[in-house]
C-alpha positions in Angstrom: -29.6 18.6 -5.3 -27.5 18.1 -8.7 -24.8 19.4 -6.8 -25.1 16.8 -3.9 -24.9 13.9 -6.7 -21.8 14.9 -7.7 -19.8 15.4 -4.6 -21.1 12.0 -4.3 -19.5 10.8 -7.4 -16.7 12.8 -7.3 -15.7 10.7 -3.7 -16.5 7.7 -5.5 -13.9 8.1 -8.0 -11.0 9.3 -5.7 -11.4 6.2 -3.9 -8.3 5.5 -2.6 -7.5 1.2 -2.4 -5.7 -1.0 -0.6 -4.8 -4.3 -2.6 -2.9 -7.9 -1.1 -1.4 -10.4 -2.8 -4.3 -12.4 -3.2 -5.4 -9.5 -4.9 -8.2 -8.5 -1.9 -9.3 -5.1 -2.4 -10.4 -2.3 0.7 -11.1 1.1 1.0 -9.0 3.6 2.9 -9.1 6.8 4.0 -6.9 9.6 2.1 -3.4 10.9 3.4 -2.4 6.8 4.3 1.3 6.3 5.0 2.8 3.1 5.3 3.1 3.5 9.2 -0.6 4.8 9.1 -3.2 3.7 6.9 -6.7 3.6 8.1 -9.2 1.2 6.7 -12.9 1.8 6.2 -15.4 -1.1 6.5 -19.0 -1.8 6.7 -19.3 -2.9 10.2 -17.5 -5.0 12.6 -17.7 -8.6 11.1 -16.1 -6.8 7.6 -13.4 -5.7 10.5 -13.0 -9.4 11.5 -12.2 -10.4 7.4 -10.5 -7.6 7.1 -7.8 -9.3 9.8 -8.2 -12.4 8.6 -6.7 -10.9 5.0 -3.8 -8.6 7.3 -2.8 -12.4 8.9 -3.0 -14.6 5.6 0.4 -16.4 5.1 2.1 -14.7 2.5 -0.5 -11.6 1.8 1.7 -8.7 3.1 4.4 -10.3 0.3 3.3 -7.5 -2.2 0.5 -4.9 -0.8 -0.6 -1.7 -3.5 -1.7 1.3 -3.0 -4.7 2.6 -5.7 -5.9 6.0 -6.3 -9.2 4.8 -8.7 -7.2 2.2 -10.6 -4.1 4.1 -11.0 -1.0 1.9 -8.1 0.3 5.1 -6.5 2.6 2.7 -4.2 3.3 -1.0 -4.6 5.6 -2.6 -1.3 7.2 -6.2 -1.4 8.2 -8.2 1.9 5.6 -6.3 4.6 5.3 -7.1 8.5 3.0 -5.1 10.6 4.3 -2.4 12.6 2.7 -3.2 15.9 0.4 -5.7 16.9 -3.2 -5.2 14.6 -4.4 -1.9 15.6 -3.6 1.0 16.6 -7.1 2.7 17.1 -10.7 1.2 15.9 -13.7 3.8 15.9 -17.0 3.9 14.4 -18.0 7.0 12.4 -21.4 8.7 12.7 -22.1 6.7 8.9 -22.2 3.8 11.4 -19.0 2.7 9.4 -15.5 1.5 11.5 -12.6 2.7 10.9 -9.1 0.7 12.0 -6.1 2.0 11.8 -2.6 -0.2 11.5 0.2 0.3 10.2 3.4 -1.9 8.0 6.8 -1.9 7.9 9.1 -3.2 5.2 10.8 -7.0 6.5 14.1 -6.9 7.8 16.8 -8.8 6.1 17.1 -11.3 8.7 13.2 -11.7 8.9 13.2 -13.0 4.9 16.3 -14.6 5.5 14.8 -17.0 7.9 11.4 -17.1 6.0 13.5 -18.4 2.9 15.5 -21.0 5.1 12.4 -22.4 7.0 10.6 -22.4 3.1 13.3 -24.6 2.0 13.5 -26.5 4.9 9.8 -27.5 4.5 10.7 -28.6 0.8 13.7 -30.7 1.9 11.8 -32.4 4.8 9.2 -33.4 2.0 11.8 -34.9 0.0 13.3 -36.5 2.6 9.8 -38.1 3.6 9.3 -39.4 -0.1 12.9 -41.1 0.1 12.2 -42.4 3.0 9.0 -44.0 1.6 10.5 -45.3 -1.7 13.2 -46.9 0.2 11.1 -48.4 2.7 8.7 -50.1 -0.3 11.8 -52.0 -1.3 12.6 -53.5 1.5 
């Protein structure tokens, strides 16, 4: 029975970690690549959060990888590979596992993502001109 206890811990502190900009934290399975990571959740409405954190504006921007608290990989400028998933299953735990997959941005993708971030910034400024004008007139 000792023995059982610490396979148990011993699993529990090879943990392996997925971490998002906003600084989210999710199990995953051991052996992940970036084109093949699979996630481990509680059940399907911890799925449905999970997504909700792979869609978040601006959370692929820097994603880590964590063996315990050690970053084994850190990535900047991530797009998904594919649409979300490339194969969901349930365990015999009861647990689901997703699997999904990143690529690094292309050049052209975060060029346009810069240009249409500074084009929001100039409209702004352009709408509080327009306002400071029009309250002297």
């Amino acid at each position: 029975m000792d023995r059982k206890k610490n396979i148990i811990v011993e699993r529990r502190t090879n943990m392996q970690k997925i971490v998002f900009t906003d600084k989210t934290e999710f199990e995953i399975m051991p052996g992940a690549g970036l084109n093949n990571i699979t996630v481990l959740l509680n059940d399907f409405v911890a799925l449905g959060k999970f997504t909700e954190t792979l869609r978040k504006k601006g959370n692929l921007d820097s994603v880590q990888f964590k063996q315990d608290e050690l970053i084994t990989g850190e990535y900047k400028k991530l797009a998904l590979s594919s649409s979300i998933y490339s194969n969901v299953d349930v365990n015999e735990d009861g647990k689901v596992l997703a699997t999904f997959g990143f690529r690094e941005k292309t050049k052209l993708e975060i060029t346009v993502e810069t240009i249409q971030a500074d084009q929001v910034t100039q409209d702004g400024a352009i709408m509080e001109l327009a306002e400071m004008i029009g309250g002297q007139a």
